[in-house]
C-alpha positions in Angstrom: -6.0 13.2 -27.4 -6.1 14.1 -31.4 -3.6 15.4 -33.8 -4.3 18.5 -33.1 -3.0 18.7 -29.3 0.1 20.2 -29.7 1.2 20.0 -25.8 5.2 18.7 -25.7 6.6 19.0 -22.5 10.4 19.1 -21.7 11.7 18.2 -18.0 15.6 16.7 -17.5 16.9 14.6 -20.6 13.3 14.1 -21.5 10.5 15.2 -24.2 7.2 14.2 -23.8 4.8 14.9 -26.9 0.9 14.6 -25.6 -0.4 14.2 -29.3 1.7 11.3 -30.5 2.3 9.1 -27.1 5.8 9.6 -27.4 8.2 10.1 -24.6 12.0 10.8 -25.6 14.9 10.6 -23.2 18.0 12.9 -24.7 15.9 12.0 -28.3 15.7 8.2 -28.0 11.9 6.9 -27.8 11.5 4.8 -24.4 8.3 2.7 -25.1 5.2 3.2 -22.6 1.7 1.5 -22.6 -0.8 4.1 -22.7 -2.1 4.4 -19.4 1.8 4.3 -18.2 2.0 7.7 -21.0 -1.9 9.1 -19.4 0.0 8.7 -16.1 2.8 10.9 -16.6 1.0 13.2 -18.1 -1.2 14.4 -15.4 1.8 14.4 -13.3 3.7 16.7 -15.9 0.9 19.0 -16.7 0.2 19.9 -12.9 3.9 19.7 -11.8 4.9 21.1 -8.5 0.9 20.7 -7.4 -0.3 17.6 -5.1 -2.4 15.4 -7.6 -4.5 13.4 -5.7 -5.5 9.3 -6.3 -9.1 10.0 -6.9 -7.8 12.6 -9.7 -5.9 10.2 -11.3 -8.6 7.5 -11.6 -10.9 9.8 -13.0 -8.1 11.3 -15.7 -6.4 7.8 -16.6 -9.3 5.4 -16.1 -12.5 7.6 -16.5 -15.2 5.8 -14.9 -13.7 2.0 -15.0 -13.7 0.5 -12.0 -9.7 -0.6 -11.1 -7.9 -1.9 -8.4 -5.3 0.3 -6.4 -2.6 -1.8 -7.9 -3.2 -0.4 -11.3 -2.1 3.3 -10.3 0.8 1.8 -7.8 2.6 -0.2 -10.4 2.6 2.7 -13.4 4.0 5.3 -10.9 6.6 2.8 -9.5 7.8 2.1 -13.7 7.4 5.7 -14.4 10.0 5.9 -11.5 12.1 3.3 -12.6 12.1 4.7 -16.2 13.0 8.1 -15.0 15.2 7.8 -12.9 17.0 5.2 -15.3 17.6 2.6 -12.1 18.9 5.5 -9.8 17.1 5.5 -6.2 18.3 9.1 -5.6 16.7 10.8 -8.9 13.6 11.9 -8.1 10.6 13.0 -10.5 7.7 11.9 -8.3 6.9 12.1 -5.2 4.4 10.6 -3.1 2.5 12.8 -0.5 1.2 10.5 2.3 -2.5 10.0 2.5 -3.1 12.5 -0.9 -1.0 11.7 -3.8 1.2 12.0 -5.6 3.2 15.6 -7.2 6.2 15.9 -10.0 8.7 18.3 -9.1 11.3 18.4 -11.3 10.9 21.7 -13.5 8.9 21.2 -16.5 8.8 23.5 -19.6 6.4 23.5 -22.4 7.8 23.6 -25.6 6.8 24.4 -28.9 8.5 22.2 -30.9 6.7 19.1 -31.9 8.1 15.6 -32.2 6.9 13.4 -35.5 5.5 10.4 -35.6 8.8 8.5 -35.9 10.1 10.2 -32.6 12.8 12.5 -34.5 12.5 16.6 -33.4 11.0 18.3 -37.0 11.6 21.5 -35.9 15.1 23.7 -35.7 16.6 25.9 -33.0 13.7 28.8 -31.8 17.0 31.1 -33.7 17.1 29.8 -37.0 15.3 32.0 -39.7 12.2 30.3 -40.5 12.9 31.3 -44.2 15.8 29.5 -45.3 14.8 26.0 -46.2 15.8 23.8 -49.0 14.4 22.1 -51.4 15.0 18.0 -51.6 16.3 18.5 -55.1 18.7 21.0 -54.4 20.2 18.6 -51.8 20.0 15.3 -53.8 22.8 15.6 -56.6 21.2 12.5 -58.0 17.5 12.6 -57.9 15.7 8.7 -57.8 12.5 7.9 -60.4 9.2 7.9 -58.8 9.3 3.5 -58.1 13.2 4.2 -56.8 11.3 6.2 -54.0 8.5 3.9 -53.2 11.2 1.4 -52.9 13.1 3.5 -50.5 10.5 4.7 -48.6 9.2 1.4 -48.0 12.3 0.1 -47.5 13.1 2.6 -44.9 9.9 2.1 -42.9 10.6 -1.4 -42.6 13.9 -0.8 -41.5 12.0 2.0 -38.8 9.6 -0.8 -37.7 12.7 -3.2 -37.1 14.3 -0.4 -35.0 11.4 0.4 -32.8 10.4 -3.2 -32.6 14.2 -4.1 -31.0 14.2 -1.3 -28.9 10.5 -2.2 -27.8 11.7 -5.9 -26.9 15.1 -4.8 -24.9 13.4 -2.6 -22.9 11.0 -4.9 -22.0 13.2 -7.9 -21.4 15.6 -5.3 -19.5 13.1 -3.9 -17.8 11.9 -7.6 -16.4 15.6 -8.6 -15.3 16.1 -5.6 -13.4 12.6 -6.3 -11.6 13.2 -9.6 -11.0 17.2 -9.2 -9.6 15.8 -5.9 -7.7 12.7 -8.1 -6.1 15.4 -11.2 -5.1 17.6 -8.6 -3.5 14.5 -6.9 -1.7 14.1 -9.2 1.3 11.7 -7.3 3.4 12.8 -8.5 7.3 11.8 -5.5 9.2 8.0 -4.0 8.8 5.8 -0.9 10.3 2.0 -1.4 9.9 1.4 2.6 10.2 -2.6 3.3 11.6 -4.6 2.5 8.8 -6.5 6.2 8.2 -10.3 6.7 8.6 -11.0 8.6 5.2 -15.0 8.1 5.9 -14.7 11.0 7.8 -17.3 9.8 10.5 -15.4 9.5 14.3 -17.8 6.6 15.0 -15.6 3.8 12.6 -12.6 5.0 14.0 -12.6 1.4 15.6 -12.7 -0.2 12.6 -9.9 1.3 11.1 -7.4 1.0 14.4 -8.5 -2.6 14.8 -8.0 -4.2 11.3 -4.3 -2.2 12.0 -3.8 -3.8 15.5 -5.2 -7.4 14.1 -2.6 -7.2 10.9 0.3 -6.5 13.2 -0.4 -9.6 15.5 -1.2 -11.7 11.6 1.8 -10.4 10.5 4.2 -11.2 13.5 3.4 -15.3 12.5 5.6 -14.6 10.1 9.0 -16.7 10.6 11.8 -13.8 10.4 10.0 -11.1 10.3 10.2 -8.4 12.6 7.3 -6.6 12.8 7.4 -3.1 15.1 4.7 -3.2 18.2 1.1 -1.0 17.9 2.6 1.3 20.8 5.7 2.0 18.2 3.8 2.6 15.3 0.3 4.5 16.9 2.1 7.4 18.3 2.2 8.3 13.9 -1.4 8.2 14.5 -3.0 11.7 12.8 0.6 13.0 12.0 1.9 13.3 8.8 4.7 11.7 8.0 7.1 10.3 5.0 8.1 6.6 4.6 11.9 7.7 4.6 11.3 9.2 8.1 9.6 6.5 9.3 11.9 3.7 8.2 14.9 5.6 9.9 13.5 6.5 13.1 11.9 2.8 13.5 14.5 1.0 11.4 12.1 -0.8 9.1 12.4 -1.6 5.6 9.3 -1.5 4.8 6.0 0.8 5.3 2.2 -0.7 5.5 0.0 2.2 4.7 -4.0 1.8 4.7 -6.9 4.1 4.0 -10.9 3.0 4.8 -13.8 4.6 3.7 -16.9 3.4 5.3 -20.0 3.9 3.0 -23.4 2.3 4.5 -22.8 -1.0 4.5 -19.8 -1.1 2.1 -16.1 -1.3 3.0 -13.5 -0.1 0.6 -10.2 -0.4 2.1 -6.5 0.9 0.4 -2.9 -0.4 0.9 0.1 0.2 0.0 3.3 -1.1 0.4 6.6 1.2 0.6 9.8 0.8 0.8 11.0 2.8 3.4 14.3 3.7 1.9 13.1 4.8 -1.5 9.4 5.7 -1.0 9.1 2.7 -4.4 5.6 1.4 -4.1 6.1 -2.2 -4.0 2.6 -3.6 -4.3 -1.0 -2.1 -3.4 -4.1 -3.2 -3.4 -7.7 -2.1 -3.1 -10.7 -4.2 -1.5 -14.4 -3.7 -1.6 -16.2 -5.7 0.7 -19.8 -5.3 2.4 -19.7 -5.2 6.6 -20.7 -8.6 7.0 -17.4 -9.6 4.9 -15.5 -7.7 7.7 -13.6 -11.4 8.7 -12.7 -12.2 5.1 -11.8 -9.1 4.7 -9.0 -9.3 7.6 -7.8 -12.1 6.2 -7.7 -11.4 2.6 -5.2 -8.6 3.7 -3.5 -10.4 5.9 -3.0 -13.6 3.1 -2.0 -10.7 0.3 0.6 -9.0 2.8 1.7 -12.1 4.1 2.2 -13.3 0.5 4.2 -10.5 -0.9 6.7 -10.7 2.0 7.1 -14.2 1.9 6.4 -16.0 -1.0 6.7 -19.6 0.4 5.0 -20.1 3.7 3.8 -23.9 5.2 0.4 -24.3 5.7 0.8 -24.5 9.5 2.7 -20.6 9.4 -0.4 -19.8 6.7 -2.8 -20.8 9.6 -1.5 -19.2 12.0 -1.5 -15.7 10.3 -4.8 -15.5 9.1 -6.5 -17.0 12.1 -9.5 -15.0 13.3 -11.0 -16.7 16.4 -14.6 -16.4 14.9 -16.2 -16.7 11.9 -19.2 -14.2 13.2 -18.8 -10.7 11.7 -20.5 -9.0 13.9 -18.5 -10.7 16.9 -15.4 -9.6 15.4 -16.6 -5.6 14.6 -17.6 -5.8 18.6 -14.1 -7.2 19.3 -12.6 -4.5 17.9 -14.9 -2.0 19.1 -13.9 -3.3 22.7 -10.2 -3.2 22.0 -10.5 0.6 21.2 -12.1 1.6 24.0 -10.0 -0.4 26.2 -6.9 1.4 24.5 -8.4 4.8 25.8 -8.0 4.0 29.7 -11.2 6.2 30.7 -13.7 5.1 33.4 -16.3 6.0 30.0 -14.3 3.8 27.7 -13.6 0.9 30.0 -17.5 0.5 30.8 -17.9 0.8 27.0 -15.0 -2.1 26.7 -16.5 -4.5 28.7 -19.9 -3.9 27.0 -18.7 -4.4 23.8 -16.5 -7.3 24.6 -19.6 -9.1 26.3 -21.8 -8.2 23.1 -19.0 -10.1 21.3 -19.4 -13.6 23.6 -22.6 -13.6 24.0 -22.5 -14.4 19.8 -19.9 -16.4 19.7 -19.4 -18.0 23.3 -15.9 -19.8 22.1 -14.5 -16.6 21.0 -10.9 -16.9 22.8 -9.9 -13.2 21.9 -13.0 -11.7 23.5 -12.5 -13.8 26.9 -8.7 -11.9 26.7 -9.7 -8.7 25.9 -12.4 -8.6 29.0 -9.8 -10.1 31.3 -7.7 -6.9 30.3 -10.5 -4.9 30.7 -11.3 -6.1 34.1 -7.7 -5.3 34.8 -7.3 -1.6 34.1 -10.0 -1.0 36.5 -13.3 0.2 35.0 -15.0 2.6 37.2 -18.7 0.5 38.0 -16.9 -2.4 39.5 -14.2 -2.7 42.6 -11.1 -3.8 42.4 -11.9 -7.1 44.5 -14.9 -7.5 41.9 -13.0 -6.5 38.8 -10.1 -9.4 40.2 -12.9 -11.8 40.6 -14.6 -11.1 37.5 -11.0 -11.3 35.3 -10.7 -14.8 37.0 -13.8 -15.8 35.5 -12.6 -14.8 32.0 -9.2 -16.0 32.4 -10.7 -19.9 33.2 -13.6 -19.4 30.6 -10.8 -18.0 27.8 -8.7 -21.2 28.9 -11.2 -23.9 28.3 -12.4 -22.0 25.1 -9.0 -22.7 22.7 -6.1 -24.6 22.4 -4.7 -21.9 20.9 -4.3 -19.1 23.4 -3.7 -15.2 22.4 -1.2 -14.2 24.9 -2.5 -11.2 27.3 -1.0 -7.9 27.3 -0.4 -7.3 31.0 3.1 -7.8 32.4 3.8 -11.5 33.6 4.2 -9.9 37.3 0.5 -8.4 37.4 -0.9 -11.2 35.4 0.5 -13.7 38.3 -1.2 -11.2 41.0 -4.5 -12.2 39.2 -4.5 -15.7 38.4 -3.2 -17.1 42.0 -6.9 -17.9 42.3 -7.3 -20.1 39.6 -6.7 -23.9 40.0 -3.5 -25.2 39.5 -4.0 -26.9 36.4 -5.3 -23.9 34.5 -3.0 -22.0 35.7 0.1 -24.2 34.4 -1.8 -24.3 31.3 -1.9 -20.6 31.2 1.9 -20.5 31.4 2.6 -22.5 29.3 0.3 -21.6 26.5 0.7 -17.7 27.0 4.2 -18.4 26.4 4.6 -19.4 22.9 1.2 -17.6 21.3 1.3 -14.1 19.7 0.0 -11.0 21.6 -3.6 -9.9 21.0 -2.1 -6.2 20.9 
C-alpha cells in the first residue's frame, strides 16, 4: 500500500485509513501490527461476502509459508479490539469449514486521516472555499527558530502520546487475556468429525479415525468431559455453528479439524472454539508425510491436551497420547478397519476384518487391532457363521489379553460381551473384567 491509496473505510465508532495503517475508534488511534491492520482490511473491503482461509493467506502472507495459528490469533484480537471486551458485539463472523465474513455495514469515505491520526478534512457541507490563512488566526506570529522549536517540540510531545497509548493498550490488552484465559476453564468438550477437504472418498478413514482416536486421547484427561463419537458424528456432513453445537451438546468448547490428503503429504487444520462466543482460542496447522501418521496423532493430541490443561503428570501425559504401535502403516490399517466396522454392512465387515488382520500381521502386539476384530467378529460379517464368528472373537479376545497390560475396553455392552467370553478360561476372563473396567473405550 503507497501514499497514494486513498481507501478509508467507516463501520461503527470506527475509521480505518488503508494508506497510513491507521485504525481510529470514535477518532482515537488503537495500535495494530500490520498483519493484525492487512487482516481487517480484507475483511472490510469484502464485507458481508464469505472470505475464505486460503484467501487470506495469500492477501496477508503472500506466498510465506505460516501456521494456522497466525490467522486464528489476529481475528480473535481483531475481535477483542472491536468489540472493546463485549462477547455480544459482533464484526466477524466465522463460517464453519470456509472462513470468515464482516457484517457490520461498512462505508467508504472520502475523507482521509493524516499521519498523526487527526481527520484533515471538514463536514462533506462546508464550502470548500472559505479557508484561513495561519496568519490571520495567530494574533502574534512566532520567528522562523520560535517554529522549529515548536514544531519540534510538539512532535515530541506527539511521540510521547502515541508511545503511552501504544504501551496501555498493550499491557491492557495482556491483563484482560490472561484474567479472561484463568476464567476460561474448559471442562466440557465436542471433537466435531474432522472434514476430508482432499476431496477423494477413499481417505475418508483417515479423517474419521484421527477424530475417533482424539476423543478416546482426550477422555484421559482428569475432569474433562469429553462428548462420545455417536454424539458428535451425527454433525457429520452438516453444517453447523459452534453456538449451536455447544447448546444442544452442552460443551464449552468446539474441536474443529480439516485434512487435505496430497500424495504422500498430510496437512491437517484445527481450531479451537469456544462454543459460547465462536472466540478462536488456539489453532494450529500440521504438515506431516503418511509415514508420520502416529506422530502426527499424537502431536495433536499433546497440543490439545496442552491447551486444556496446562499441568498434567507424566502418568495422565502417557496415557493420552498412547498409540498401541509405533508402525504407521499398522495404525492407517487400524483405522481403516474401524470405519468399515462403523458401517455395519456384510461389504464393510469383510473389509473390517481384512484390514484389521493387515494391521496384526505388522505389528502382532497391536492390543487395539485384537479389539477391533473381536468387535468385528461380533456384528456378524456375512462369510463366517455365527458359531465361527463366536469362536473366532474368542480367539482375539485371549490373543488381545496376553498382548497388553493396558487393555482398551470393547465397545459391546457388558451383557453380549459375557455371552462371548464364557469360553475363555477363567483367568483371562477375570483379567478381562477387571482390566476392561478401568481402561478408555477404543470408540
Amino acid at each position: 500500500m503507497d501514499a497514494s491509496d486513498k481507501r478509508i473505510y467507516e463501520f461503527g465508532p470506527f475509521r480505518l485509513d488503508a494508506a497510513e495503517y491507521v485504525l481510529l475508534r470514535d477518532g482515537q488511534i488503537i495500535p495494530l501490527t500490520p498483519k493484525v491492520f492487512e487482516t481487517l482490511l480484507v475483511l472490510v473491503e469484502n464485507s458481508g461476502h464469505v472470505v475464505n482461509k486460503n484467501e487470506l493467506y495469500k492477501q496477508v502472507w503472500q506466498d510465506a509459508f505460516v501456521e494456522e495459528t497466525n490467522l486464528t490469533k489476529n481475528i480473535s484480537i481483531l475481535r477483542k479490539i472491536l468489540g472493546n471486551g463485549d462477547a455480544e458485539t459482533s464484526f466477524i463472523e466465522t463460517v464453519p469449514k470456509r472462513g470468515y465474513r464482516f457484517v457490520a455495514p461498512v462505508r467508504k469515505s472520502g475523507s482521509e486521516i493524516g499521519k498523526n491520526g487527526s481527520n484533515l478534512v471538514a463536514s462533506s457541507t462546508a464550502d470548500e472555499g472559505q479557508v484561513e490563512s495561519t496568519d490571520s488566526v495567530n494574533p502574534h506570529p512566532t520567528s522562523g527558530a520560535e517554529s522549529v522549536v515548536s514544531g519540534v517540540k510538539q512532535h515530541k510531545l506527539a511521540a510521547i502520546i502515541a508511545l503511552v497509548v501504544l504501551v496501555g493498550g498493550t499491557v491492557g490488552l495482556f491483563l484482560y487475556l490472561r484474567t479472561r484465559n484463568k476464567a476460561l476453564a474448559i471442562e466440557s468438550i465436542a471433537v466435531m468429525p474432522f472434514v476430508n477437504d482432499s476431496g477423494n472418498p477413499d481417505i475418508e478413514y483417515l479423517s474419521e479415525g484421527m477424530t475417533e482416536t482424539l476423543i478416546n486421547g482426550l477422555s484421559q484427561i482428569p475432569g474433562l468431559s469429553v462428548k462420545t463419537r455417536s454424539s458428535v458424528f451425527r454433525y457429520k456432513g452438516k453444517e453447523f455453528d459452534a453456538r449451536t453445537i455447544g447448546k444442544e451438546l452442552g460443551v464449552q468448547a468446539i474441536l474443529n479439524g480439516h485434512l487435505v490428503e496430497r500424495g504422500d503429504q498430510l496437512t491437517l487444520n484445527v481450531e479451537l472454539v469456544e462454543a459460547a462466543t465462536e472466540n478462536v482460542l488456539w489453532g494450529s496447522r500440521y504438515e506431516r508425510k503418511l509415514s508420520e501418521l502416529v506422530k502426527l496423532q499424537s502431536d495433536v493430541a499433546r497440543d490439545v491436551s496442552g491447551r486444556l490443561r496446562s499441568k498434567l503428570s507424566g502418568a495422565e501425559e502417557a496415557k493420552i497420547l498412547k498409540s498401541y504401535t509405533t508402525d504407521p502403516k499398522a495404525f492407517e490399517l487400524y483405522l481403516k478397519g474401524r470405519y468399515f466396522d462403523n458401517k455395519r454392512t456384510a461389504d464393510s465387515l469383510d473389509k473390517a476384518i481384512e484390514a484389521l488382520h493387515q494391521a496384526i500381521a505388522l505389528d502382532p502386539n497391536y492390543a487395539l487391532a485384537y479389539a477391533g476384530l473381536s468387535d468385528a467378529y461380533s456384528h456378524g460379517p456375512s462369510h463366517v457363521t455365527l458359531t465361527e464368528g463366536r469362536s473366532r472373537r474368542l480367539n482375539m479376545l485371549e490373543r488381545l489379553l496376553r498382548s497388553t497390560t493396558h487393555l482398551p475396553r470393547l465397545t459391546t455392552r457388558s451383557r453380549t460381551l459375557n455371552s462371548f467370553t464364557n469360553g475363555i478360561s477363567p483367568e483371562l476372563n477375570a483379567s478381562l473384567n477387571g482390566r476392561s473396567s478401568s481402561t478408555p473405550t477404543t470408540h
